[in-house]
PASEBA-1860 file (N, C-alpha, C; in nm, 3 decimals):
! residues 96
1> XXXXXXXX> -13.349/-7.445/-9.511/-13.215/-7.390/-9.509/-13.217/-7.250/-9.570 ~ -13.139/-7.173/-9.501/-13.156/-7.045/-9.556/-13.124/-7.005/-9.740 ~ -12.994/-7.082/-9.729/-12.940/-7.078/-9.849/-13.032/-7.166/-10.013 ~ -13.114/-7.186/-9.929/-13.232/-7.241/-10.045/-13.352/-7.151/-10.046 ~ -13.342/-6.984/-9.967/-13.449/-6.919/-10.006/-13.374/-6.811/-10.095 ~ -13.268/-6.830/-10.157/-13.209/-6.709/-10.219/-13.274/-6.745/-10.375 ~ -13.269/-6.579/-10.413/-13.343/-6.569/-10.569/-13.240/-6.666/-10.699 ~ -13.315/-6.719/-10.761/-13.289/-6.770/-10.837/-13.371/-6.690/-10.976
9> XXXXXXXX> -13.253/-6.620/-11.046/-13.323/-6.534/-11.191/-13.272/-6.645/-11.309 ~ -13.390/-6.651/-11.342/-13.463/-6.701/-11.454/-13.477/-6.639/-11.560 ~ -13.508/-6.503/-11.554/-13.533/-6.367/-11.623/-13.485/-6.348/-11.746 ~ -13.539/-6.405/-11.820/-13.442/-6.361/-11.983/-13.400/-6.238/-12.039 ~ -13.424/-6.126/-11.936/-13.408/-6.018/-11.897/-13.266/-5.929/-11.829 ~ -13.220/-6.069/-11.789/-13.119/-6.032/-11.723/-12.990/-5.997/-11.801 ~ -13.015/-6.003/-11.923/-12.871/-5.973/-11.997/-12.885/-5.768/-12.053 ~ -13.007/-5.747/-11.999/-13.044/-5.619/-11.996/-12.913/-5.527/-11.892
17> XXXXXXXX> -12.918/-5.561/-11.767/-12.838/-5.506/-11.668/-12.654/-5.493/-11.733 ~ -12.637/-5.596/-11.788/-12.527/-5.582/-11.881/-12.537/-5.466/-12.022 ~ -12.623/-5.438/-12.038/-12.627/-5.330/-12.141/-12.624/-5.175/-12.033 ~ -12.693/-5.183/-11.947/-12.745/-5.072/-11.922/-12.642/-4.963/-11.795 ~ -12.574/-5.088/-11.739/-12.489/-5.065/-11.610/-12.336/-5.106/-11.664 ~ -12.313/-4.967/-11.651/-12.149/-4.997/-11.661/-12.071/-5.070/-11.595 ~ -11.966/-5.164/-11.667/-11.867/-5.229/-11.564/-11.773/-5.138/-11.450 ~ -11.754/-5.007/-11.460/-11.701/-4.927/-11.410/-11.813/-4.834/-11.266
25> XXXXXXXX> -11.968/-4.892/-11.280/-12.019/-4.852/-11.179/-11.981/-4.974/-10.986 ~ -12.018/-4.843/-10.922/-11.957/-4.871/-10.810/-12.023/-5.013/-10.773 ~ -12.166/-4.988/-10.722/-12.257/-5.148/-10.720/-12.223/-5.227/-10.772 ~ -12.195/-5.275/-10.898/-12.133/-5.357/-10.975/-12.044/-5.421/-10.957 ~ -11.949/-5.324/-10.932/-11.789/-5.352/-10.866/-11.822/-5.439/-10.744 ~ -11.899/-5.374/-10.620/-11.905/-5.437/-10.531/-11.962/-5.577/-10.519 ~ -12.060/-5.613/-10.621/-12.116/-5.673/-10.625/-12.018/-5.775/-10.742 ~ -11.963/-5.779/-10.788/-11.850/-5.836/-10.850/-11.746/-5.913/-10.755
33> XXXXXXXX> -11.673/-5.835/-10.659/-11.552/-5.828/-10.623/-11.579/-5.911/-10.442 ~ -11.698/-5.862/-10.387/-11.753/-5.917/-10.269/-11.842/-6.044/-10.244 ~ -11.784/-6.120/-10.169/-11.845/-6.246/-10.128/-11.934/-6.236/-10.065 ~ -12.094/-6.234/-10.024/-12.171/-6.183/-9.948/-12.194/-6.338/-9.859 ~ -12.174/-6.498/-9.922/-12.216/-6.557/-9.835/-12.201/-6.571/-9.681 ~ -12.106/-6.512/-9.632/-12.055/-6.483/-9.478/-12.192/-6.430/-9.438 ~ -12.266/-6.390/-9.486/-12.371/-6.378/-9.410/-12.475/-6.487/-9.324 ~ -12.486/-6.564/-9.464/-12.601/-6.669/-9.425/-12.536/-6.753/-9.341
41> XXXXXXXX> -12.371/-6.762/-9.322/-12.311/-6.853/-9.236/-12.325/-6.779/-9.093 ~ -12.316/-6.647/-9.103/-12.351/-6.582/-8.969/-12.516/-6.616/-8.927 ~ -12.623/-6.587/-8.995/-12.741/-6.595/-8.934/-12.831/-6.727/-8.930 ~ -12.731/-6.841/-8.974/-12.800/-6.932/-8.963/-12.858/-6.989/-8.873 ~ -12.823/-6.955/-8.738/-12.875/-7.018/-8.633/-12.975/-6.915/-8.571 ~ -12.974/-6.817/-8.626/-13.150/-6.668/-8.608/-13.279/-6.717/-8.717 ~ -13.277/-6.792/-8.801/-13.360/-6.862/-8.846/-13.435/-7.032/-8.824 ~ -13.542/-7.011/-8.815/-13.593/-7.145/-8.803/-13.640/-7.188/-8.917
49> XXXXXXXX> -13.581/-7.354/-8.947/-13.537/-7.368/-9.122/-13.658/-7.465/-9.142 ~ -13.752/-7.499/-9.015/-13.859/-7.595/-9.067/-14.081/-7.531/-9.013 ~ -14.023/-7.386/-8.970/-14.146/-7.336/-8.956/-14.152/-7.178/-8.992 ~ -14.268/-7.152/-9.016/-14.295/-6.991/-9.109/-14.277/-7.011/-9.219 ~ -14.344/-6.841/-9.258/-14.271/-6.832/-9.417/-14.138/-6.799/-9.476 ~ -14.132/-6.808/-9.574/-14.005/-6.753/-9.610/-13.952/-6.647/-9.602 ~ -13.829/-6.589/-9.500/-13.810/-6.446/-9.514/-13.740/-6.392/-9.653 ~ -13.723/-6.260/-9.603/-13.626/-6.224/-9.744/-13.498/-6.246/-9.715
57> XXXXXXXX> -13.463/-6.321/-9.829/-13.331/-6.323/-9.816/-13.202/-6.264/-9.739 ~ -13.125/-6.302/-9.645/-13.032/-6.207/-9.575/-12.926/-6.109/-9.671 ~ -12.921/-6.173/-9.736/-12.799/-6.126/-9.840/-12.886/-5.993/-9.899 ~ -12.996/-5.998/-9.905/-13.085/-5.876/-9.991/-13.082/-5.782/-9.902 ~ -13.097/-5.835/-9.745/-13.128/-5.728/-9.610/-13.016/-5.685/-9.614 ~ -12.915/-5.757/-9.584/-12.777/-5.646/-9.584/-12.704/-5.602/-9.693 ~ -12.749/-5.599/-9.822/-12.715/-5.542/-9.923/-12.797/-5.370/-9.897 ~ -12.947/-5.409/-9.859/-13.015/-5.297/-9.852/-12.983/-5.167/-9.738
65> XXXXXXXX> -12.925/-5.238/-9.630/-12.829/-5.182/-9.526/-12.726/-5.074/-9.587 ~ -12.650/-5.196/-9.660/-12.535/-5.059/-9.733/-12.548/-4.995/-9.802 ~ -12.679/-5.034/-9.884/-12.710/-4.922/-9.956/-12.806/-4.804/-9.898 ~ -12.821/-4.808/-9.812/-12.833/-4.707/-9.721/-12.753/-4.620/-9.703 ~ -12.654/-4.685/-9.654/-12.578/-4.627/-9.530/-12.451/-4.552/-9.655 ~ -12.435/-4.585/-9.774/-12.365/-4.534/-9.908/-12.428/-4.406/-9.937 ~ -12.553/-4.422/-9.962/-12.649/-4.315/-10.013/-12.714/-4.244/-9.943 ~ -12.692/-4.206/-9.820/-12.756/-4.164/-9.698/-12.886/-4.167/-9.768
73> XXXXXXXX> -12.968/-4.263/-9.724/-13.106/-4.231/-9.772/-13.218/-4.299/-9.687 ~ -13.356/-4.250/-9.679/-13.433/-4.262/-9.557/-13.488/-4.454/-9.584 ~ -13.570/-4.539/-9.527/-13.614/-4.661/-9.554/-13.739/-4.591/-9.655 ~ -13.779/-4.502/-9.730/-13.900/-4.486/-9.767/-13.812/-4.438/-9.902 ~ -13.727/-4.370/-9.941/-13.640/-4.347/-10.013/-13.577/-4.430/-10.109 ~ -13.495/-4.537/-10.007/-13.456/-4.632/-10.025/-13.511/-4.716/-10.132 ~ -13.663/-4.759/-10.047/-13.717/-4.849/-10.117/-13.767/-4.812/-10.254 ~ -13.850/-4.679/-10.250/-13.896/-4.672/-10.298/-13.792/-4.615/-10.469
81> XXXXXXXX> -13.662/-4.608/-10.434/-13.547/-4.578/-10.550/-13.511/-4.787/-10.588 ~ -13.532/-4.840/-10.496/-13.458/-4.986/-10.542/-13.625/-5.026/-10.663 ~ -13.750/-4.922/-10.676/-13.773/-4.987/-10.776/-13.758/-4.957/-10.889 ~ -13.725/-4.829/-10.915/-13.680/-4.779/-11.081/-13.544/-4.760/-11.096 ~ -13.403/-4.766/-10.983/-13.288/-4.777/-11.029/-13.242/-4.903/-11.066 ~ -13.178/-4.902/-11.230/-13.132/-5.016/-11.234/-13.022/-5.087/-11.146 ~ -12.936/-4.999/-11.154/-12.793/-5.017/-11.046/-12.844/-5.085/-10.923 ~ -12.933/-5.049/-10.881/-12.971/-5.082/-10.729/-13.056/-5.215/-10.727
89> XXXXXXXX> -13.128/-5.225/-10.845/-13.208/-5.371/-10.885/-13.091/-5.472/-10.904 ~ -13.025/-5.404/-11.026/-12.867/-5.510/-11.044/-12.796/-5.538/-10.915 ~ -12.778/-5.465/-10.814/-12.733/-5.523/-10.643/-12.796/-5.586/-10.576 ~ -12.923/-5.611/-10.560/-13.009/-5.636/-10.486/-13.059/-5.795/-10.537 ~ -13.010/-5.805/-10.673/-13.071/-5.942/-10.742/-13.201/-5.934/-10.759 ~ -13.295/-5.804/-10.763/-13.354/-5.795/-10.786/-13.426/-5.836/-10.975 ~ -13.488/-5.938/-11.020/-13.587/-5.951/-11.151/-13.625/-5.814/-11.196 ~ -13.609/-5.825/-11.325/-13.653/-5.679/-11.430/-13.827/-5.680/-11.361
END
């Protein structure tokens, strides 16, 4: 099931993102205020739930979408900013 490949943080780390990211940043907000599961209810039937590996999460793919399409920024850009911005780790559910 799709909804059993989403991240689960463990991270004793995670009370870091609360120090470091303002409640007043935009990601935050969005990521506060927005329901993202409408997704996995949309793509559930584009996945096959009993062969392959595990993809990445949908909710991460189209988080990474808007944060694109927010930040006009290239897929090499992108990625390579979702690993030292916190803001963008804190959206992404990305682990310290």
């Amino acid at each position: 099931m799709i909804s059993k490949q989403e991240t689960l943080n463990l991270s004793p780390y995670m009370v870091l993102y609360d120090l470091i990211i303002p409640k007043d940043n935009m990601l935050r907000q969005i990521n506060e205020l927005v329901d993202f599961s409408f997704i996995i209810d949309e793509l559930k039937s584009k996945y096959c739930l009993d062969n392959g590996r595990n993809a990445i999460p949908p909710i991460r793919m189209f988080k990474y979408l808007l944060l694109k399409a927010i930040h006009d920024l290239s897929d090499a850009d992108l990625v390579d900013r979702s690993k030292y911005d916190m803001s963008f780790k804190y959206f992404l559910d990305i682990l310290l």
